[in-house]
C-alpha positions as CSV (number, residue, x, y, z in Angstrom):
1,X,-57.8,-25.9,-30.8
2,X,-59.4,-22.4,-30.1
3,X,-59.9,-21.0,-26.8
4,X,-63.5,-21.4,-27.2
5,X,-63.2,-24.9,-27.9
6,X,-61.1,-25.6,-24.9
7,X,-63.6,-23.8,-22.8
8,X,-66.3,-26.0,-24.1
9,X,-64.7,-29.0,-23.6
10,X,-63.6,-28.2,-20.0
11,X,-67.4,-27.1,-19.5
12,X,-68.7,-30.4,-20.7
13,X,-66.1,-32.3,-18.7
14,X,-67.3,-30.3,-15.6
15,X,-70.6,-31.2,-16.1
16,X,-70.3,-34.7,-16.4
17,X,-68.4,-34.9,-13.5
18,X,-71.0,-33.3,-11.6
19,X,-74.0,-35.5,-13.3
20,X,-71.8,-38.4,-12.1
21,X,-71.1,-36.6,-8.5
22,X,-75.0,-36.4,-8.1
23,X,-76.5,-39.8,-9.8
24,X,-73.2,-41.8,-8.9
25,X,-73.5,-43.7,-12.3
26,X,-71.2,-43.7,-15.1
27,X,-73.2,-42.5,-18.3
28,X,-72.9,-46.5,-19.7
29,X,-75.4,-47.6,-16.9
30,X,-77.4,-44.7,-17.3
31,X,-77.8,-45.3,-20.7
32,X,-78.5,-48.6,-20.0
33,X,-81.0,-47.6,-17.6
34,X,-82.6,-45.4,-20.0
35,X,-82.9,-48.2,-22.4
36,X,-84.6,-50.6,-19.8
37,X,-87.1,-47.6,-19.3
38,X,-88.0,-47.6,-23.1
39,X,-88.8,-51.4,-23.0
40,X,-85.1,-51.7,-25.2
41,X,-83.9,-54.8,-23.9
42,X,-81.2,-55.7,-26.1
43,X,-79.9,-52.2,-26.2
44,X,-79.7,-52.6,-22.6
45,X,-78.1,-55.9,-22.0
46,X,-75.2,-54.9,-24.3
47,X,-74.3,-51.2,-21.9
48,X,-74.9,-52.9,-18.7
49,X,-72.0,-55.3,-19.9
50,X,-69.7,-52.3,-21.2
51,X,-70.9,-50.6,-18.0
52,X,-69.5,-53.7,-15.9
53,X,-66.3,-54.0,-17.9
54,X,-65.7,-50.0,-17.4
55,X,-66.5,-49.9,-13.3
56,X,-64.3,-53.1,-13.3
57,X,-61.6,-51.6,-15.1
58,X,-61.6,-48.7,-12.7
59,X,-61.0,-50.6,-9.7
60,X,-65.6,-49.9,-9.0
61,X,-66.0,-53.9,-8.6
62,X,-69.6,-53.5,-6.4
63,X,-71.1,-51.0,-8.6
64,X,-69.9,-53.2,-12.4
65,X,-71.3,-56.4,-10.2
66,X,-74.4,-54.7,-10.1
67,X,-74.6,-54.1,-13.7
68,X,-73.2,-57.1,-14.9
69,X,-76.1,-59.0,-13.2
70,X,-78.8,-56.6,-14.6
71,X,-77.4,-57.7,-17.7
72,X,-77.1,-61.7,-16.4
73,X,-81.1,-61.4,-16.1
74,X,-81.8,-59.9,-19.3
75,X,-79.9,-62.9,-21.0
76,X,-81.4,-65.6,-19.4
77,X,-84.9,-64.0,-19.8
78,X,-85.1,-64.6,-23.5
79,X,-83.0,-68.0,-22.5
80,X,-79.7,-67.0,-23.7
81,X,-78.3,-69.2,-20.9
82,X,-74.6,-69.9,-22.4
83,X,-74.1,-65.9,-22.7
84,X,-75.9,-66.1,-19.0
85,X,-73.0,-68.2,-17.1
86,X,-70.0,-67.0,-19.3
87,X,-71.1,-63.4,-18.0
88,X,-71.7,-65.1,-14.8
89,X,-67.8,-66.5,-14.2
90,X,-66.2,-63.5,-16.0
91,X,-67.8,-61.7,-13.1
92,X,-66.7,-64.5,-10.5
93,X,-63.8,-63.5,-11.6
94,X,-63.7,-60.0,-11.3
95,X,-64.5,-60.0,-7.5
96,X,-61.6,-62.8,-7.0
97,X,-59.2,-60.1,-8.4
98,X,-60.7,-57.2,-7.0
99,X,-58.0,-56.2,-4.0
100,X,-59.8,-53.7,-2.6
101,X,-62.9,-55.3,-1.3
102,X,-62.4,-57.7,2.1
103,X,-63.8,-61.1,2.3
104,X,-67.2,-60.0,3.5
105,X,-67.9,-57.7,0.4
106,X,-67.0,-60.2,-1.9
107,X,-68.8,-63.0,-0.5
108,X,-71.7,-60.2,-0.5
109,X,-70.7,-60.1,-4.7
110,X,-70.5,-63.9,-4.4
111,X,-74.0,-64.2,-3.3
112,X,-75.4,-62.6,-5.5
113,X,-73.6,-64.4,-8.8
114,X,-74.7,-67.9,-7.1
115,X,-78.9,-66.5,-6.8
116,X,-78.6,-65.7,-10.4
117,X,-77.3,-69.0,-11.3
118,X,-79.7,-71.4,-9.1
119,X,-82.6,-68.8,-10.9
120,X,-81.1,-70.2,-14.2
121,X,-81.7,-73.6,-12.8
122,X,-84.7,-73.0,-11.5
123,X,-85.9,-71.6,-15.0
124,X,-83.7,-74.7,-16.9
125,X,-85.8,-77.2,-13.7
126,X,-82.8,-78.9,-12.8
127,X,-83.3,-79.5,-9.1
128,X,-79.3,-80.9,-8.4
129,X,-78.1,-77.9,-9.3
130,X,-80.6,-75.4,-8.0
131,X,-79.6,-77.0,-4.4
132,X,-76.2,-77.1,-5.4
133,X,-76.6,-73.2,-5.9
134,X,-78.7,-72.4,-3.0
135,X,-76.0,-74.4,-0.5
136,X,-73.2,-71.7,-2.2
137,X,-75.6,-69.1,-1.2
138,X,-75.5,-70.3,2.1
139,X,-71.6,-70.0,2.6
140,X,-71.6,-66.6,0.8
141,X,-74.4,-65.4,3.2
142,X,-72.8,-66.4,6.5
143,X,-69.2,-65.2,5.5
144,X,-70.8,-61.6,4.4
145,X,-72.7,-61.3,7.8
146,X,-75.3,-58.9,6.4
147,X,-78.6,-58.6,6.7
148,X,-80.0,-57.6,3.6
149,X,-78.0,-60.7,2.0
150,X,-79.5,-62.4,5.1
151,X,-83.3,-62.1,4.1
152,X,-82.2,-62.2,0.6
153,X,-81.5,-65.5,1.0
154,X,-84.8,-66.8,3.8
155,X,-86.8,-65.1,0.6
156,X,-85.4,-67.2,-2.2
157,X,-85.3,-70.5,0.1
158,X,-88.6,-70.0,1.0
159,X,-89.5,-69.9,-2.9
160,X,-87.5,-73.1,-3.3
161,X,-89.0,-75.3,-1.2
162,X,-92.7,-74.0,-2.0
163,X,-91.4,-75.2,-5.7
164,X,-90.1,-78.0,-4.3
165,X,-93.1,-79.1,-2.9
166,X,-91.7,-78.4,1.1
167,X,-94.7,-76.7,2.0
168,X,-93.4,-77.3,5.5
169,X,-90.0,-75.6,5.2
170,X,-91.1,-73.1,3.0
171,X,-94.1,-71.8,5.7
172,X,-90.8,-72.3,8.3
173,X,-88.5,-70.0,6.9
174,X,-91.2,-67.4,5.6
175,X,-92.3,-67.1,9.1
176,X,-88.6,-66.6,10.1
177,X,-88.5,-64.4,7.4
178,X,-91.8,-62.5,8.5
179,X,-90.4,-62.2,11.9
180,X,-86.7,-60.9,10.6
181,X,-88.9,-58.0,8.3
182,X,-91.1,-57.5,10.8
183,X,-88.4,-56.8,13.9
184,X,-86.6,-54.6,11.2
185,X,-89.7,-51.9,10.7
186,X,-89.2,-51.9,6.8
187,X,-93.1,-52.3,6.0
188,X,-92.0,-51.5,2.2
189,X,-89.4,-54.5,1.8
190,X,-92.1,-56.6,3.7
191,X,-95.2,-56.0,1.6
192,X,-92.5,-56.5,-1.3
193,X,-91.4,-60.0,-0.2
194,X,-95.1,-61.0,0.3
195,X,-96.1,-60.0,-3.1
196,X,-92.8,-62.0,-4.9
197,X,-93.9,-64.6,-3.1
198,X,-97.2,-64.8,-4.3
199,X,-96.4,-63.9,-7.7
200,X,-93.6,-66.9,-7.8
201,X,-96.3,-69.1,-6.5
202,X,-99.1,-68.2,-9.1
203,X,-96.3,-68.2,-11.9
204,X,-95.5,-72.1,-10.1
205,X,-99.2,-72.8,-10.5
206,X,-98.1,-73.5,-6.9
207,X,-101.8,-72.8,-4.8
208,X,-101.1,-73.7,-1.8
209,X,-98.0,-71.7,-2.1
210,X,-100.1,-68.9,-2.9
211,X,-103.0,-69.8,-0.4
212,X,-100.4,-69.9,2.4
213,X,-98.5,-66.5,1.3
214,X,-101.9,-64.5,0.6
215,X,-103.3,-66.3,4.2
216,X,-100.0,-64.6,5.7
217,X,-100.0,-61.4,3.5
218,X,-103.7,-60.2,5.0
219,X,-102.7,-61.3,8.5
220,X,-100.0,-59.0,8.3
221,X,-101.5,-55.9,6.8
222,X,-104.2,-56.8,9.5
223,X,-101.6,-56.3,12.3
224,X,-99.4,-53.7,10.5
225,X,-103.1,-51.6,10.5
226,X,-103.6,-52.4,14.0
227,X,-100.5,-51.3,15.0
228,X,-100.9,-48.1,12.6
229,X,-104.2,-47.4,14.3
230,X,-102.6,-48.6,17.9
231,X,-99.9,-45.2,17.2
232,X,-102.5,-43.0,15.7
233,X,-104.3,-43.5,18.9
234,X,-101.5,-43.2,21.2
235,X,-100.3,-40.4,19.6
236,X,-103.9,-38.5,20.0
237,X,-103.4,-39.6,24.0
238,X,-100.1,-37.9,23.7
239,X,-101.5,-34.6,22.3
240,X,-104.4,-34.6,24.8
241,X,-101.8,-35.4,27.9
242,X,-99.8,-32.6,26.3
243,X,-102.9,-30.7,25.7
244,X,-103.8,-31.3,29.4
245,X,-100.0,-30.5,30.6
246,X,-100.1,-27.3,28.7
247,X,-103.1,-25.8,29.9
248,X,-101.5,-26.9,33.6
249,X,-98.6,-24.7,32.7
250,X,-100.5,-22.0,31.8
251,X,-103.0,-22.2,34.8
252,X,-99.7,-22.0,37.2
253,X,-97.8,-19.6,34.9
254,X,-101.1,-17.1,35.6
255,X,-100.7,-18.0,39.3
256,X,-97.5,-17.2,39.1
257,X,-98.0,-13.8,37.5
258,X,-100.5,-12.8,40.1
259,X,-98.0,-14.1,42.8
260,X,-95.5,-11.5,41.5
261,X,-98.2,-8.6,40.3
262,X,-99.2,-8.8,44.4
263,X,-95.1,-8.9,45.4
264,X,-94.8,-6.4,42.8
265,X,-97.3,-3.8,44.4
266,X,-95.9,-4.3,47.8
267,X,-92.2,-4.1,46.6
268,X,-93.2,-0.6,44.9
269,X,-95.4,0.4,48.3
270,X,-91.7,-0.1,49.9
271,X,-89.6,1.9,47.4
272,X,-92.3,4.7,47.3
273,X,-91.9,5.0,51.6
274,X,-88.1,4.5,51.0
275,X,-87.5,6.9,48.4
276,X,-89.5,9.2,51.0
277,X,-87.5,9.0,53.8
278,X,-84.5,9.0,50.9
279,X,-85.4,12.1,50.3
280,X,-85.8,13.6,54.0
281,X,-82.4,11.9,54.6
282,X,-81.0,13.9,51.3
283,X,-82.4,17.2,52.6
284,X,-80.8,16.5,55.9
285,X,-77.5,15.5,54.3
286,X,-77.7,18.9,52.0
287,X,-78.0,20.7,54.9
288,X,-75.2,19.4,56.6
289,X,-73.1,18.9,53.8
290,X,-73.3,23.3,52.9
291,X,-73.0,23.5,56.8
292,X,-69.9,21.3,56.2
293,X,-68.8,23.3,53.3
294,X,-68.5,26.8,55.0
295,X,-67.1,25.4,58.0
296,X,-64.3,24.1,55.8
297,X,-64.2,27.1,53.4
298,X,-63.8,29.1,57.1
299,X,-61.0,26.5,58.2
300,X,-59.0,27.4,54.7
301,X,-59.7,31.0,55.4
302,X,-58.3,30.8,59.3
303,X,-55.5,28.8,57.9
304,X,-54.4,31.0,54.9
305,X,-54.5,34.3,57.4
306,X,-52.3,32.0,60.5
307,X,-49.9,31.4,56.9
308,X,-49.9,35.2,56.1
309,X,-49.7,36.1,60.2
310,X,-46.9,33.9,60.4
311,X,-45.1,35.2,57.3
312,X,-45.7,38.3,58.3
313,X,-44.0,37.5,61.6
314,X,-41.0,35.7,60.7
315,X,-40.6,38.7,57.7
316,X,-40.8,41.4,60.8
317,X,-38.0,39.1,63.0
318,X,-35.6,38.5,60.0
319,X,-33.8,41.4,60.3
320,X,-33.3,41.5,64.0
321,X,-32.0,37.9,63.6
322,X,-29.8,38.8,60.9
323,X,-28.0,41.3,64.0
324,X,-27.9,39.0,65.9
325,X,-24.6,36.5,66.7
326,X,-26.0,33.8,64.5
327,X,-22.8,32.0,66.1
328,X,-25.3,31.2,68.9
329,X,-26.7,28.2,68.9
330,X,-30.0,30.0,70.0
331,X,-29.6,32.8,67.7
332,X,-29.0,30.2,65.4
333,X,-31.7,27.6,65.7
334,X,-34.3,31.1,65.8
335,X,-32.8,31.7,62.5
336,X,-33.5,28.5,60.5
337,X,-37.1,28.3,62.8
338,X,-37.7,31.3,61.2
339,X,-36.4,30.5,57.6
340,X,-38.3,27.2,58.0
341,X,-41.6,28.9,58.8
342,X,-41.5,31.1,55.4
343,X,-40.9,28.2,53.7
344,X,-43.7,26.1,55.1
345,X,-45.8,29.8,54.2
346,X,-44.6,29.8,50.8
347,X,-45.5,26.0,50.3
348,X,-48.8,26.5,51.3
349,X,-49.9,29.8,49.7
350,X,-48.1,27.8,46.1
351,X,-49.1,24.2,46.6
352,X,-51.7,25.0,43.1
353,X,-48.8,26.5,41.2
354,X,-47.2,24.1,38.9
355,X,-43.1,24.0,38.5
356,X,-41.0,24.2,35.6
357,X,-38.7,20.6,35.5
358,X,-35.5,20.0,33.5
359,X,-34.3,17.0,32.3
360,X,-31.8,15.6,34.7
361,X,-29.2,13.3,34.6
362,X,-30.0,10.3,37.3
363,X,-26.2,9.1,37.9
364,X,-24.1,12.2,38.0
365,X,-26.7,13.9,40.0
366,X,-26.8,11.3,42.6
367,X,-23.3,11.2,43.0
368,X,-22.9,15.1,43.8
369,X,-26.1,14.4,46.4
370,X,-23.5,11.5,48.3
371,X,-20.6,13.9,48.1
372,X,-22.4,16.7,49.7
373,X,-22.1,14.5,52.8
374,X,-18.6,12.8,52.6
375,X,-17.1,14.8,55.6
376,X,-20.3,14.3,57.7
377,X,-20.6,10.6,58.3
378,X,-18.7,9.0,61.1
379,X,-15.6,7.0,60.5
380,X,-15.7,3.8,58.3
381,X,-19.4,4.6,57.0
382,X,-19.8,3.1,53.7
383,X,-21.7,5.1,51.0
384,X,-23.4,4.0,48.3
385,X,-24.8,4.9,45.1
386,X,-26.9,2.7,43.2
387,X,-28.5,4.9,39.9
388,X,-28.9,3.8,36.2
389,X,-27.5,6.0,33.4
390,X,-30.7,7.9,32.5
391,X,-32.4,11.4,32.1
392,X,-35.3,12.5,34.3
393,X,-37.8,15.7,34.3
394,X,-37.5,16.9,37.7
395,X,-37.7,20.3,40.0
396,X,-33.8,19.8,40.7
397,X,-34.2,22.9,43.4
398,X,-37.0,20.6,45.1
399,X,-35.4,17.0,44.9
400,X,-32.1,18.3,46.2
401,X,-33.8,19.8,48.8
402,X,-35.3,16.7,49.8
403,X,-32.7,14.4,49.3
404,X,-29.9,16.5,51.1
405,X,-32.0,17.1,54.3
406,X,-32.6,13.0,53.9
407,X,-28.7,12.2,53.8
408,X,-27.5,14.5,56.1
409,X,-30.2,12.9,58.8
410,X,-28.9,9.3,57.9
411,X,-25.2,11.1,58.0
412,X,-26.2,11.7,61.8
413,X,-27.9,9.1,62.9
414,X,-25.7,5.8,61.2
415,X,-23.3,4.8,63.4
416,X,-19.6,4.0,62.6
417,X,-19.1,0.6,60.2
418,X,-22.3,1.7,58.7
419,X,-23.9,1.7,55.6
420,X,-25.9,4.9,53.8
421,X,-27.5,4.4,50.4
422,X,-28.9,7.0,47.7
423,X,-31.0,4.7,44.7
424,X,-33.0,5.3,42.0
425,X,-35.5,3.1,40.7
426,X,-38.0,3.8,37.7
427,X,-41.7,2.1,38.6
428,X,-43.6,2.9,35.7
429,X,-43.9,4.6,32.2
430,X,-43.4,8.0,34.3
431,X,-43.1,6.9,37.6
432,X,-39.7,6.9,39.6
433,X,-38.3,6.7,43.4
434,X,-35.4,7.8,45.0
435,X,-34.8,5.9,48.2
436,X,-32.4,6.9,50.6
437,X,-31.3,4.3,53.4
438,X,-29.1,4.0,56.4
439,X,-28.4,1.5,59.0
440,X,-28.8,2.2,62.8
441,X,-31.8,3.0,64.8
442,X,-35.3,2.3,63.5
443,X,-38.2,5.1,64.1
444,X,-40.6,3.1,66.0
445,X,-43.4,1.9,63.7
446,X,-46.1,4.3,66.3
447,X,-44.0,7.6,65.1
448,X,-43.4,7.3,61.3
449,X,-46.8,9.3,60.7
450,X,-46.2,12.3,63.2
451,X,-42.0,12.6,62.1
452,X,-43.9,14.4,58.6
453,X,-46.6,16.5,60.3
454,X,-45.2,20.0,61.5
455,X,-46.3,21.9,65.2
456,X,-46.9,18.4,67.1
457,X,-44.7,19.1,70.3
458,X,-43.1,22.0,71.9
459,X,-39.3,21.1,71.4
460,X,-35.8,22.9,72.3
461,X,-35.1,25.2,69.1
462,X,-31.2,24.3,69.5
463,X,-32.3,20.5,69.2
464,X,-34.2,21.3,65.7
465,X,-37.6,22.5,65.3
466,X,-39.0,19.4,63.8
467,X,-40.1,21.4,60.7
468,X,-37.6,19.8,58.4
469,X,-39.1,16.5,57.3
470,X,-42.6,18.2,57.1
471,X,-41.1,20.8,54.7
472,X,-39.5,17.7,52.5
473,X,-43.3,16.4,52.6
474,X,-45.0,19.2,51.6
475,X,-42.2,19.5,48.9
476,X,-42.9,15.9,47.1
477,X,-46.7,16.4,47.4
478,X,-46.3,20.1,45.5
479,X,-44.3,17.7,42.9
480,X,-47.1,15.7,42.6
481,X,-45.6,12.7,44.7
482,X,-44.7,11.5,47.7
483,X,-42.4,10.8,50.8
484,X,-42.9,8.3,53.1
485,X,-41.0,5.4,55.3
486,X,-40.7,1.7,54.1
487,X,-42.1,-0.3,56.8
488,X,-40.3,-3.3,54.5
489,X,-37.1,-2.2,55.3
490,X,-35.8,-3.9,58.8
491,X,-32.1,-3.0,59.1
492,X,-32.8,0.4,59.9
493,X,-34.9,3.6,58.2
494,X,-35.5,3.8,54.5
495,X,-37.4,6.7,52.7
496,X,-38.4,6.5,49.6
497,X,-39.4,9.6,47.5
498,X,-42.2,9.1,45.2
499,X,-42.5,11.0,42.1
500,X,-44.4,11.2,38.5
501,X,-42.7,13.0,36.3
């Protein structure tokens, strides 16, 4: 086989597959349908048996019932009755077998083989058997507990007993049967079931039948029109009340827009007197705000010419200091006053300038800043250093600053049996602390603020200026950080140097 063979095959197979996907027929009982169409009776008959020989042999039980009873009727309407009932019990017998179906469907199946039978009867006027049949119908229907089967089988007991002469029992269960179609809402299957009726009865030669079924028929359509008419109408009622409802909604929607064009106007009256006295405010706030500026722009000049007087001062004393006996404790503490007033200059008149950092090692640094202070603490002080092995950017000349005027402090003020720790912790991507901690003595929680601002008292010179931790503050803010006190830490004074590297 070619490739273009294959291909054409596996088209063809596709395309019956979808044919069957979208009628849900095999192609037998299309055929078969076909032929019905085209008035081909025997043609017919013989494909819907194949058809419900194939659909049984593939496990389709419901669908090859259905077509072996189409084929059921077209026997016995040119009285083939033998070929009738064989088909008839070879199709009993396919629903015993069947294992997928549950004892509903099949009695469903069942019902339907028993109506074609008593039909038979009816046909072959054997009255035993026709009741026989119609009894078997009556089982199947209340094991299969459905509805259509249901009216299925009101419909053809209704035909029986008008055949039968039971005009009585046949008006009985059409009206039950008129009451059932009626309560369902399917005019279609009604109007159908009237007209079988009447047809059965004029084929019967049956007239009162038929007089009794038209008599019923008319009353019906009567009702089902007066009902139709009874919903046109209410429906009309409905559009006018919605009419009525909408022309309501518009009436107050227009109310409403006037409501909010009035509140509209006012609320614009309002922002045009605010925006007035915005703007009066504004021009007030402009003035104030340069008045503000060259007041501040004449504070930073004061201040930058007390930082160059200063300087200038402590640059003109230097060298008398330096003759002096800087053995002195005065001499002395006039010395580093002076030192730590060019330093506080030089911070200020640089704070803009940026610093060149190096990368730092975290742990051997740290260690040199505890050994710095070894022979200053008091007996039995513990030190500790707690620093991970990593590399920093930092202004080393800054931090050691910083973190030597820290540890000597906590060298003087922990008492003996104490504790003084240097750490290092990273916070961020390119933020770090060092935090220096001592036991002893806690600055009161009302003087943490003032211990980092310079000038607040008038002190002794030989008991430190007071200039020290200002200068370590002005240090970490030039580094783009910060040094402050934990208020966390209870056991005595921790700072903690903040800095982004």
């Amino acid at each position: 086989m070619n490739k273009k063979s294959f291909l054409l095959i596996i088209s063809l197979f596709v395309c019956s597959m979808i044919t069957l996907a979208q009628t849900g027929k095999s192609d037998l009982e299309q055929r078969a349908d076909a032929e019905i169409a085209s008035k081909h009776n025997i043609n017919a008959r013989a494909l819907y048996v194949r058809a419900f020989e194939d659909y049984v042999a593939k496990g389709q039980t419901e669908q090859g019932v259905a077509c072996g009873v189409k084929a059921t009727t077209l026997y016995y309407s040119e009285n083939s009755y033998q070929e009738a009932f064989e088909l008839l019990r070879n199709i009993d017998q396919a629903i015993q077998s069947s294992r997928g179906l549950g004892t509903d469907k099949k009695a469903a199946l069942r019902y339907q083989t028993s109506r074609e039978r008593m039909n038979m009867y009816m046909r072959m006027h054997r009255s035993a058997s026709v009741a026989e049949q119609l009894s078997n119908m009556e089982n199947h229907a209340a094991t299969a507990n459905n509805d259509e089967v249901s009216n299925d089988l009101l419909y053809n007991k209704a035909i029986y007993y008008y055949s039968q002469g039971q005009t009585t029992k046949g008006n009985e269960t059409f009206e039950l049967l008129s009451s059932r179609m009626m309560n369902g809402g399917d005019d279609q299957k009604m109007d159908e079931a009237f007209r079988n009726v009447i047809a059965t009865g004029r084929k019967a030669g049956n007239a009162y039948m038929v007089d009794q079924a038209y008599t019923k028929y008319i009353a019906w359509k009567d009702s089902v029109s007066a009902q139709k008419h009874a919903e046109e109408v209410a429906a009309l009622n409905h559009q006018i009340d919605e009419g009525k409802a909408s022309i309501a909604e518009r009436d107050d929607k227009l109310s409403s827009r006037q409501t909010f064009i009035i509140t509209l106007i006012v609320i614009l009256v309002i922002l045009a007197a605010v925006l007035v006295l915005g703007a009066i405010i504004l021009l007030r706030f402009i003035m104030l705000t340069r008045k503000q500026k060259n007041t501040i722009r004449q504070a930073n000049e004061n201040n930058a010419l007390k930082a160059k007087f200063i300087s200038n001062i402590s640059d003109q004393l230097n060298p008398t200091l330096q003759k002096l006996d800087s053995k002195q404790p005065a001499v002395k503490a006039l010395i580093d006053f002076s030192n730590h007033i060019q330093t506080l200059s030089e911070l200020d008149k640089t704070i803009d300038e940026p610093l060149e950092s190096e990368e730092t090692q975290i742990q051997p640094f740290c260690d040199g800043m505890i050994e710095k202070i070894r022979n200053m603490v008091k007996q039995e002080v513990t030190l500790t250093v707690d620093a991970p092995k990593m590399s920093v950017n930092l202004y080393v000349p800054y931090v050691t600053h910083i973190l030597q005027h820290l540890l000597e402090n906590a060298a003087e003020f922990t008492p003996e049996g104490g504790h003084i720790t240097l750490s290092f912790k990273k916070r961020g991507p390119r933020k770090y602390q060092f935090l220096v901690q001592n036991t002893g003595e806690i600055i009161p929680e009302e003087k943490r603020e003032d211990v980092f601002k310079p000038f607040l008292e008038v002190r002794d010179l030989t008991q430190g200026d007071g200039l020290g931790l200002p200068i370590c503050k002005q240090m970490a803010v030039k580094m783009n950080g910060d040094l402050d006190i934990d208020p966390a830490f209870v056991k005595g004074t921790r700072f903690v140097l903040h800095l982004e590297c």
